[in-house]
C-alpha positions as CSV (number, residue, x, y, z in Angstrom):
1,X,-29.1,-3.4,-16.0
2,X,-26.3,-1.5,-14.1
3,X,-22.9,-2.9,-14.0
4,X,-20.4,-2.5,-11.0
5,X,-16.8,-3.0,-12.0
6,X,-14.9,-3.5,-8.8
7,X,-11.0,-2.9,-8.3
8,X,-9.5,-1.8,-5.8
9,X,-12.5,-1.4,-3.6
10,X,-13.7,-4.8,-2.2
11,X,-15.9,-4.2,0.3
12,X,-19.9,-3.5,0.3
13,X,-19.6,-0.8,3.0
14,X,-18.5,2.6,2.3
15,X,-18.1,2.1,-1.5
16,X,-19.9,4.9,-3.5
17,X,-19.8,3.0,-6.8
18,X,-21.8,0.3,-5.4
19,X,-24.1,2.4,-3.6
20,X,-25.0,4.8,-6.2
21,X,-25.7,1.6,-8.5
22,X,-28.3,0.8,-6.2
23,X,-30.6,3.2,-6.2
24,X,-34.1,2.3,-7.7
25,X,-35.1,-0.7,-8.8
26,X,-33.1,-1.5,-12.1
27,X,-31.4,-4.7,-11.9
28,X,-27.4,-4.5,-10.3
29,X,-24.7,-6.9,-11.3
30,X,-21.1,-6.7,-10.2
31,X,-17.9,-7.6,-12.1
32,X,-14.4,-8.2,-11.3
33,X,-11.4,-8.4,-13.9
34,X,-8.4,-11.0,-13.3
35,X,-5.6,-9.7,-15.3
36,X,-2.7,-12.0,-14.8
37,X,-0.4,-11.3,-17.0
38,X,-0.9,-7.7,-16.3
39,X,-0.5,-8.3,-12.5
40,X,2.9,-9.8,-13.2
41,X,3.8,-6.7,-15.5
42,X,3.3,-4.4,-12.2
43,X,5.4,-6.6,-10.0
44,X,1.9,-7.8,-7.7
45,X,3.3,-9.9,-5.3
46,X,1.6,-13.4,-5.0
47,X,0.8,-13.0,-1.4
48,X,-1.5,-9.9,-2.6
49,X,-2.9,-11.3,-5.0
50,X,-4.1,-14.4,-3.2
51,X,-5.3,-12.5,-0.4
52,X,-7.2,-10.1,-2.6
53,X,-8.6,-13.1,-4.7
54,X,-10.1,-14.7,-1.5
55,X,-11.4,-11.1,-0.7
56,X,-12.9,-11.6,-3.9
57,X,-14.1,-14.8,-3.0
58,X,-15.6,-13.5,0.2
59,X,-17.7,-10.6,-1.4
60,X,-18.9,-12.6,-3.6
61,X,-20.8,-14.8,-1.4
62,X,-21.9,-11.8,0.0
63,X,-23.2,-9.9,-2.7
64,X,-25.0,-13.0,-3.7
65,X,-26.7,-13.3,-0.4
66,X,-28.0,-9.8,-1.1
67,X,-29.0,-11.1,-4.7
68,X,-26.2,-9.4,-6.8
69,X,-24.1,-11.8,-8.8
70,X,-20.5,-11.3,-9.7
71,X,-19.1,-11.9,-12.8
72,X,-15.7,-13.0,-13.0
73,X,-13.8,-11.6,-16.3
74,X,-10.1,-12.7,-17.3
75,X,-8.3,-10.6,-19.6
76,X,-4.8,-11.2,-19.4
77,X,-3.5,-7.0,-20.1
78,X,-5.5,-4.0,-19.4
79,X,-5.7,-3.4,-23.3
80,X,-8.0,-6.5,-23.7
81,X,-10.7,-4.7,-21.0
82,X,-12.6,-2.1,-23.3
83,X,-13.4,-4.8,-26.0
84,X,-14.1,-7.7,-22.5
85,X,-16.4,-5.4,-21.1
86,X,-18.4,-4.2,-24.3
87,X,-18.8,-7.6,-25.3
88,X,-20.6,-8.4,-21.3
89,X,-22.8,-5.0,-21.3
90,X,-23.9,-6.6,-24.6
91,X,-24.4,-10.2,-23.2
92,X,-26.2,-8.9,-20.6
93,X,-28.1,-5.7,-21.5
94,X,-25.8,-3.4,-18.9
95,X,-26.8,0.1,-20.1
96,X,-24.9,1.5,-16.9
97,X,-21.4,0.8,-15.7
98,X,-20.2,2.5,-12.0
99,X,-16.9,2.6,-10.9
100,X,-14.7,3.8,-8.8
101,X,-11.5,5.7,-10.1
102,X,-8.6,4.5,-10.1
103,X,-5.5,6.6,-9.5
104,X,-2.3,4.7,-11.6
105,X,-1.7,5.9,-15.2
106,X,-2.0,2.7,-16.7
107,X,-5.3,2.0,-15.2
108,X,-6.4,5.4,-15.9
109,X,-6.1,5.0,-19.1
110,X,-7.5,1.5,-19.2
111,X,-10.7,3.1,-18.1
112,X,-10.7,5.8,-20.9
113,X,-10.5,3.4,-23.0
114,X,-13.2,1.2,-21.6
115,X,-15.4,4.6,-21.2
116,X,-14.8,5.3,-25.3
117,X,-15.7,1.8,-26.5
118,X,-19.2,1.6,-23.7
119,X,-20.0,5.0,-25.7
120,X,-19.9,3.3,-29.2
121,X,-22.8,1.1,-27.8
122,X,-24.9,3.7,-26.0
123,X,-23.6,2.4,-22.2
124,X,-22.8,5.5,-19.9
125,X,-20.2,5.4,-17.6
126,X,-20.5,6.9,-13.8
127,X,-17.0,7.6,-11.7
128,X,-16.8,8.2,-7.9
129,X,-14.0,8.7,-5.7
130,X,-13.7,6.0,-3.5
131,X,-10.2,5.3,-2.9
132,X,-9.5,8.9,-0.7
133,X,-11.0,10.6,1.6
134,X,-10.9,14.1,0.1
135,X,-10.7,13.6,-3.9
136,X,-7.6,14.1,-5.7
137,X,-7.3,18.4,-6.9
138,X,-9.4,19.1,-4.3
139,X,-6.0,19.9,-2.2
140,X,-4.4,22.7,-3.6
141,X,-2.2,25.7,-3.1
142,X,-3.5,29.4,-3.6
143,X,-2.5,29.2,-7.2
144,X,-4.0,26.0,-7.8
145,X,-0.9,23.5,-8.1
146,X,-0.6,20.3,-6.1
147,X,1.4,20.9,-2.7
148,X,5.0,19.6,-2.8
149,X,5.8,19.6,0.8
150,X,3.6,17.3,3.1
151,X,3.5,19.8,6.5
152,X,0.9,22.8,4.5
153,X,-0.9,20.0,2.2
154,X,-2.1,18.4,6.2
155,X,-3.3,21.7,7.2
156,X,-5.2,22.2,4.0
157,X,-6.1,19.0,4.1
158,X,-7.7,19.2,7.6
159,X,-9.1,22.9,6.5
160,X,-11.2,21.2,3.2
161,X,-12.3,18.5,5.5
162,X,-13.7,21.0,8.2
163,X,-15.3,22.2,5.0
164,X,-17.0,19.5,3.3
165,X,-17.3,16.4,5.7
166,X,-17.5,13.3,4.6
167,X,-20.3,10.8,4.1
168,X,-19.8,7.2,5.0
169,X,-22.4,4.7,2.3
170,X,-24.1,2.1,4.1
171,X,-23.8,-1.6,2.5
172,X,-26.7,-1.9,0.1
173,X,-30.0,-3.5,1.2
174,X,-30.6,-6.8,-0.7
175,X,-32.4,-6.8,-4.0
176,X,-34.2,-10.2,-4.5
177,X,-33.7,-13.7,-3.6
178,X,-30.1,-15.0,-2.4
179,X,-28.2,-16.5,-5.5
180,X,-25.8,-19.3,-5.5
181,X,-22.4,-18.7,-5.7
182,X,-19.3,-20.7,-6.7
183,X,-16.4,-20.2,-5.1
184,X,-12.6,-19.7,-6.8
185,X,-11.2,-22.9,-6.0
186,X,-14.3,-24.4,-8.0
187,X,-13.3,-22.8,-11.2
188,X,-10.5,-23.8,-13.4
189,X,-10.1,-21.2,-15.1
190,X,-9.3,-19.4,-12.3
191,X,-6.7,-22.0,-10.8
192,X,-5.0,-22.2,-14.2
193,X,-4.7,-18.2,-14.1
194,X,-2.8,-18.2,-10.6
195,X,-1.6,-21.5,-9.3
196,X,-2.3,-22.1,-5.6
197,X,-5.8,-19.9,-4.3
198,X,-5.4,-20.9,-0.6
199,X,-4.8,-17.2,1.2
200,X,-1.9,-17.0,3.9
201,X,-4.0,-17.6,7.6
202,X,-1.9,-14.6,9.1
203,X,-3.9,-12.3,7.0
204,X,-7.4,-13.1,8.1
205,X,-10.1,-11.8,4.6
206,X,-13.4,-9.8,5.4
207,X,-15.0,-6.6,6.0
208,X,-15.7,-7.8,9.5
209,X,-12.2,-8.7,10.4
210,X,-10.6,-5.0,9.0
211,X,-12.9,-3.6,11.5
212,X,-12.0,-5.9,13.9
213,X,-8.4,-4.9,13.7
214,X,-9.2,-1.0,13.5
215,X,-11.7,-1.1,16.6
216,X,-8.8,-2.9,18.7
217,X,-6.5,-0.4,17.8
218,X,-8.8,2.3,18.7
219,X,-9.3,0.7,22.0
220,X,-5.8,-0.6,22.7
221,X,-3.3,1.6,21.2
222,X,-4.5,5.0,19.5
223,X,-3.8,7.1,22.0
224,X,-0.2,5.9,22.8
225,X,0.5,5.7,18.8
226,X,2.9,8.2,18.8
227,X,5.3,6.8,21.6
228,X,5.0,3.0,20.5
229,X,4.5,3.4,16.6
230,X,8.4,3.1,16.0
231,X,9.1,-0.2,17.9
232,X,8.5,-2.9,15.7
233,X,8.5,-5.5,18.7
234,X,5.7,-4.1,20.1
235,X,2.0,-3.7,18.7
236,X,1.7,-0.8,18.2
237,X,0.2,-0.2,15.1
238,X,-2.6,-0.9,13.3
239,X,-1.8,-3.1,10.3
240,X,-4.8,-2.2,8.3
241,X,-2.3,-1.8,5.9
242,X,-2.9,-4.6,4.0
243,X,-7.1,-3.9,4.2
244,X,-6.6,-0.5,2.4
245,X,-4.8,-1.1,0.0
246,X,-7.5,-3.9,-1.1
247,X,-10.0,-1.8,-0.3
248,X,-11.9,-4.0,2.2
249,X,-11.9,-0.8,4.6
250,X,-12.0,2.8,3.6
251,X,-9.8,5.8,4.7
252,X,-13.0,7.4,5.2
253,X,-14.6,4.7,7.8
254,X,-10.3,4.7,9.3
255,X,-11.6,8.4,10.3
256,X,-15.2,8.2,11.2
257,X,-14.0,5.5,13.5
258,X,-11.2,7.7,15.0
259,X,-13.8,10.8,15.4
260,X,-16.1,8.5,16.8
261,X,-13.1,6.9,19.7
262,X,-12.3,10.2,20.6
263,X,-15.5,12.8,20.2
264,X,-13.4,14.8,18.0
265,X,-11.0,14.8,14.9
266,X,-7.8,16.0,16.3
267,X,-5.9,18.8,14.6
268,X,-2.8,18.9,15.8
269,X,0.0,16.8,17.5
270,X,-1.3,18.4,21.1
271,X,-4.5,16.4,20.7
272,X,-4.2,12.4,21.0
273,X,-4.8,10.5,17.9
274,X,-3.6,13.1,15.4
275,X,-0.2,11.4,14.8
276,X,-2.3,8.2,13.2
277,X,-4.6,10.8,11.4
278,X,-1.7,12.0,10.4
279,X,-0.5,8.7,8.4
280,X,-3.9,8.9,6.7
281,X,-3.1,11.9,5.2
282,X,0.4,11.0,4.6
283,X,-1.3,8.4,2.2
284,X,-3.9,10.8,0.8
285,X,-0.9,12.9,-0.1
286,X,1.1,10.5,-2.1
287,X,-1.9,8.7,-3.6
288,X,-3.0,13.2,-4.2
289,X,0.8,12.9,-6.1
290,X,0.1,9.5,-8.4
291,X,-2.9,11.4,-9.7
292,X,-1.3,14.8,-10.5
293,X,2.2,14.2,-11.2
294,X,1.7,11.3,-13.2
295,X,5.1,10.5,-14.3
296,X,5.3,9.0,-10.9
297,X,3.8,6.3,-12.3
298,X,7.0,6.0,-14.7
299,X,9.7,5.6,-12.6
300,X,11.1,8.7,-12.6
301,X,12.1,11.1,-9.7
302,X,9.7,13.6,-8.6
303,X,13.0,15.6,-8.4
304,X,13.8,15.5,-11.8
305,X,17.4,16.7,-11.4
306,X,18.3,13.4,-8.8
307,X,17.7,11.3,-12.7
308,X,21.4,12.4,-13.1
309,X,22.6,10.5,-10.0
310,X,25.4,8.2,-10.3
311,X,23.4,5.2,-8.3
312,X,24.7,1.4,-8.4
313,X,22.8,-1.2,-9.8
314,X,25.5,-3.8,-8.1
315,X,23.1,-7.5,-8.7
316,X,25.5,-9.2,-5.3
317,X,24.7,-6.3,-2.9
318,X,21.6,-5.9,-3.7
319,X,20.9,-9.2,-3.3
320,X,22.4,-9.5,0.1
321,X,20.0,-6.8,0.9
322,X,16.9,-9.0,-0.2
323,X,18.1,-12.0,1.3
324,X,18.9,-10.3,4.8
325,X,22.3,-10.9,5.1
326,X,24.0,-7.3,5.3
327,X,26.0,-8.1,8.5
328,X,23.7,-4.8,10.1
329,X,20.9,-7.0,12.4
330,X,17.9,-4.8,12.3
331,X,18.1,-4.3,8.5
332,X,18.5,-8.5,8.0
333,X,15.5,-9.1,10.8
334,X,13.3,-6.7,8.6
335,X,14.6,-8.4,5.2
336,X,13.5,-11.6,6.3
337,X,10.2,-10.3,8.1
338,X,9.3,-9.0,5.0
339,X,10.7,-12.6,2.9
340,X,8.2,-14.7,5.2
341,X,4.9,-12.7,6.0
342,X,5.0,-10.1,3.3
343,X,4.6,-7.0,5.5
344,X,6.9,-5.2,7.1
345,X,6.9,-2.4,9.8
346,X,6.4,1.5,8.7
347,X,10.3,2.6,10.7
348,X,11.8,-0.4,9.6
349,X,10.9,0.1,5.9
350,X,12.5,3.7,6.2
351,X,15.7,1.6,7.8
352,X,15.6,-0.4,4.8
353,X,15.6,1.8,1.8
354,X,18.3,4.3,3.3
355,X,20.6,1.5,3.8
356,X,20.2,0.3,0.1
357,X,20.3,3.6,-0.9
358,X,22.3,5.6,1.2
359,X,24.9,2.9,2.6
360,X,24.8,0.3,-1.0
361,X,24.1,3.5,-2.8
362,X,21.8,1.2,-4.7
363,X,18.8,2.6,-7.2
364,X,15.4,3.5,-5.3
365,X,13.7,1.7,-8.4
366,X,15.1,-1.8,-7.1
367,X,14.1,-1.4,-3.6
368,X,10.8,-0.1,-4.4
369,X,10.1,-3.3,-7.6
370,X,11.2,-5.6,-4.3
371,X,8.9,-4.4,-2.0
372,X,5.8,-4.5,-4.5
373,X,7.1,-8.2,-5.3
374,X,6.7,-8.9,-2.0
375,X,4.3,-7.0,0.1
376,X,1.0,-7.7,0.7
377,X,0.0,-4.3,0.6
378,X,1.6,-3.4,-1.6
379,X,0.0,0.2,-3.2
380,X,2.0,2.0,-6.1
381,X,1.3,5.4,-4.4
382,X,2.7,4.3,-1.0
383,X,5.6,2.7,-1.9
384,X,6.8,4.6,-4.5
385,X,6.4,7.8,-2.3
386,X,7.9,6.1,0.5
387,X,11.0,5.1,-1.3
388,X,11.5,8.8,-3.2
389,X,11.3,10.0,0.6
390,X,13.9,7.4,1.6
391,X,16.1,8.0,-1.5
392,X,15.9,11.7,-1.4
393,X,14.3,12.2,-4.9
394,X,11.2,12.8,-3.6
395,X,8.6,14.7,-2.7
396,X,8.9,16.0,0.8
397,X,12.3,14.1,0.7
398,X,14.2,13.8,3.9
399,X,17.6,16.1,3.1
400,X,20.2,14.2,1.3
401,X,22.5,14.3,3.9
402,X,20.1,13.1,6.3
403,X,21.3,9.4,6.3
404,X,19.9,6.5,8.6
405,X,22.5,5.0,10.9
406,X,21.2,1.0,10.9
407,X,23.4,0.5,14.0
408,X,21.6,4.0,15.8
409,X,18.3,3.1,14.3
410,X,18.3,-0.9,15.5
411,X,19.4,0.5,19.3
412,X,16.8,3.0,19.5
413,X,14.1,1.6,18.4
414,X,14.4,-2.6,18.8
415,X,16.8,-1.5,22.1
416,X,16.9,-4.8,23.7
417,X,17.0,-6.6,20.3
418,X,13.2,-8.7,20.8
419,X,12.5,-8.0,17.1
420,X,16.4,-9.1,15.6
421,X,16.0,-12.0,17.4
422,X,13.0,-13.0,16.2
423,X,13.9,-13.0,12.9
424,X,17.8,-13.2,12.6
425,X,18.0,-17.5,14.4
426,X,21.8,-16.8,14.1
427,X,21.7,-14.1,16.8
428,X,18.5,-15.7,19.0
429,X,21.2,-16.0,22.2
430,X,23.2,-13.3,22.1
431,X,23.0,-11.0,24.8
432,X,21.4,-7.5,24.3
433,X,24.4,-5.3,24.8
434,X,26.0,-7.0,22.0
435,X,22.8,-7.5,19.0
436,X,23.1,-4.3,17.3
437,X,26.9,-5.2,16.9
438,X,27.0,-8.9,17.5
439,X,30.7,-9.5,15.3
440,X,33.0,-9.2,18.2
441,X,31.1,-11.7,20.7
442,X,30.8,-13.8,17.8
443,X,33.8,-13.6,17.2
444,X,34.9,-14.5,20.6
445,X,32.6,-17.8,20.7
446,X,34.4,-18.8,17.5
447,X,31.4,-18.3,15.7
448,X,31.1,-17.3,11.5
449,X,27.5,-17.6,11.0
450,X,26.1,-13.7,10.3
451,X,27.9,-12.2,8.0
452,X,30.2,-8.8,8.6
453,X,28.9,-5.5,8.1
454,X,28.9,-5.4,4.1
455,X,30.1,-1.7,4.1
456,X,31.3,0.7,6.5
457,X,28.3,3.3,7.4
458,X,30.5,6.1,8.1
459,X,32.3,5.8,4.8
460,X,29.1,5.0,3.0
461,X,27.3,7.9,4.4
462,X,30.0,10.5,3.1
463,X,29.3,8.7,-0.2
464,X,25.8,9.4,0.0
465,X,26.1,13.0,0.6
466,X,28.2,13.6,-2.6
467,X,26.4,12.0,-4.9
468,X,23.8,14.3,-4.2
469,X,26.1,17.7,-3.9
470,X,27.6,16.5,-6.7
471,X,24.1,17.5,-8.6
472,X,24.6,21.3,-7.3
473,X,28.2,21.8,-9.2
């Protein structure tokens, strides 16, 4: 029998794991691990995990259809995998397990472990890359190192893909008779492991609905992506987020289905659709980064010199910060956005991290546990990159003394303050001219509900800027 362990990959399309594992006619059984105790370790916010535990739930009922079954495993730490899954290719006669690789040092070495213990009892193990488009070290300079700076790893990117292609792997055929399945909710076990199943409605599971979402924003919005992408009022994006970083759509099928919209893949920011092609490969480079520069995966700076920084680890501010109430409107109405539906926009996560950074002067590391504790899609690649960037210790960074202006940012890109409002109920009737600076009306109508500013920007941002020249003396 062959064995498919699936991760981070939920989906029957596109998953080259699953589709080399069914070729010929040798029995296929799938598995999936619940590791709670090892979720918790990695900060997994619940939302995530329900959603991709009904993603579960939902491919299982499809993989039985096509006469597959899924076996559900819980070990409670990676370190109790190799000996869970020897003891289940024993059980039931697996000879083959296929997988696809993950990219996080932990679970990298989870799986070397798991492929040294199959070996002791004669089970072969069969990797694929499944989680990039291009694989990890295909991307690299003339000498052979991993690129540092994002602009030349796109162009080679784009170059290796011109190269190679890409295939997309259809969904497997069926391979026998429909088999029952049980769902989640039916098995104790299960419920006793995470509490309350029931997936948040906003977040719709299913291969069907990612494409959904991705064909809409192909029709609707691609094209004008790079004019509405920053506005977080409007829709502008296409929050496959969440899908991806499950794995119940591709980045391969993202592209395929962008080629396919326009009758080319753009190259450059002349042609429309490259700035969302773009973001792609923005997340093939970071997730490129987790795999090569692995102590990424330990928070520490990819700029090893900005470990010295003198950051504050202040518990108050930082928790005014989480809760929304910094007294700076679009940084609160993106707090609490994220508090309630665990997502928040791309620009307004940028907002976000430079003002606990750059205005609090707060450790990335906080911002970026509170995020994974939170998001939905959440990714470790992703969001540690995206934080380094925002902090300045990253790869690519922004310069240090580029610092965010939350009053600027919230004017220019929520201008007549739809999004603040939406999410900040002390500021739903204040005029526009005054919601990116609401204390003096308030003030006027006698009001003290929103907090004041919790630091001056102008003084915070001088701040900022020497810490960081303070690492060139």
């Amino acid at each position: 029998m062959k064995l498919v362990w699936l991760r981070n990959d939920l989906r029957l399309t596109d998953n080259p794991a699953l589709r080399h594992a069914c070729v010929g006619d040798e029995p296929v059984a799938a598995l999936f691990i619940i590791s709670p105790t090892q979720w918790r370790q990695h900060k997994m916010a619940p939302i995530r995990q329900r959603f991709m535990l009904a993603q579960v739930d939902e491919l299982g009922r499809e993989l039985a259809a096509l006469g597959i079954p899924l076996h559900l495993l819980r070990v409670e730490t990676f370190a109790e995998a190799p000996a869970a899954l020897a003891d289940l290719c024993r059980e039931q006669g697996v000879t083959q397990l296929y997988a696809n690789q993950a990219i996080e040092i932990d679970e990298l070495r989870r799986d070397h472990a798991v492929s040294a213990a199959l070996a002791e009892q004669a089970v072969s193990c069969h990797w694929f890359n499944g989680c990039c488009v291009l694989p990890p070290g295909r991307v690299l300079t003339g000498s052979g190192e991993m690129f540092k700076v994002f602009t030349p790893f796109s162009r080679a990117w784009l170059k290796a893909l011109d190269e190679e292609g890409f295939v997309i792997h259809r969904a497997p055929t069926p391979r026998g008779e429909p088999l029952p399945w049980q769902p989640l909710a039916e098995r104790a076990w299960v419920d006793e492991a995470l509490g309350e199943l029931t997936a948040d409605p906003r977040w719709p599971v299913g291969e069907a609905e990612a494409l959904r979402r991705l064909n809409i924003f192909l029709v609707q919005a691609v094209l004008d992506y790079g004019e509405t992408r920053d506005f977080p009022a409007i829709a502008g994006t296409s929050v496959l987020s969440p899908y991806l970083a499950a794995g119940i759509i591709s980045p391969r099928q993202c592209v395929a289905a962008l080629q396919q919209r326009l009758g080319y893949r753009p190259q450059s920011k002349a042609q429309p659709g490259f700035v969302w092609l773009n973001e792609l490969i923005w997340r093939e480079f970071y997730r490129h980064l987790l795999v090569l520069i692995p102590t990424l995966s330990m928070n520490r700076p990819f700029k090893p010199e900005t470990a010295a920084l003198p950051w504050s680890w202040d518990p108050d501010a930082f928790a005014a910060w989480c809760e929304g109430r910094t007294g700076y409107p679009i940084v609160d109405a993106a707090m609490r956005c994220l508090n309630t539906t665990g997502w928040m926009h791309n620009r307004l996560r940028m907002i976000v991290a430079s003002f606990l950074t750059k205005d609090l002067h707060i450790h990335w590391r906080l911002g970026e546990d509170y995020f994974m504790r939170r998001l939905i899609d959440g990714d470790l690649a992703a969001n540690n990159g995206g934080w380094q960037w925002a902090a300045g210790t990253g790869a690519d960074a922004a310069p240090y003394f580029r610092v965010f202006n939350p009053t600027t940012q919230g004017q220019r890109f929520d201008p007549q303050g739809e999004f603040i409002r939406t999410w900040v109920t002390e500021l739903a009737d204040i005029p526009a001219a005054y919601v990116h600076q609401p204390h003096d009306w308030l003030r006027l109508k006698g009001r003290q509900d929103y907090p004041a500013p919790m630091v001056d920007h102008a003084v915070a941002r001088v701040r900022a800027i020497e810490m960081f020249r303070s690492l060139e003396k």
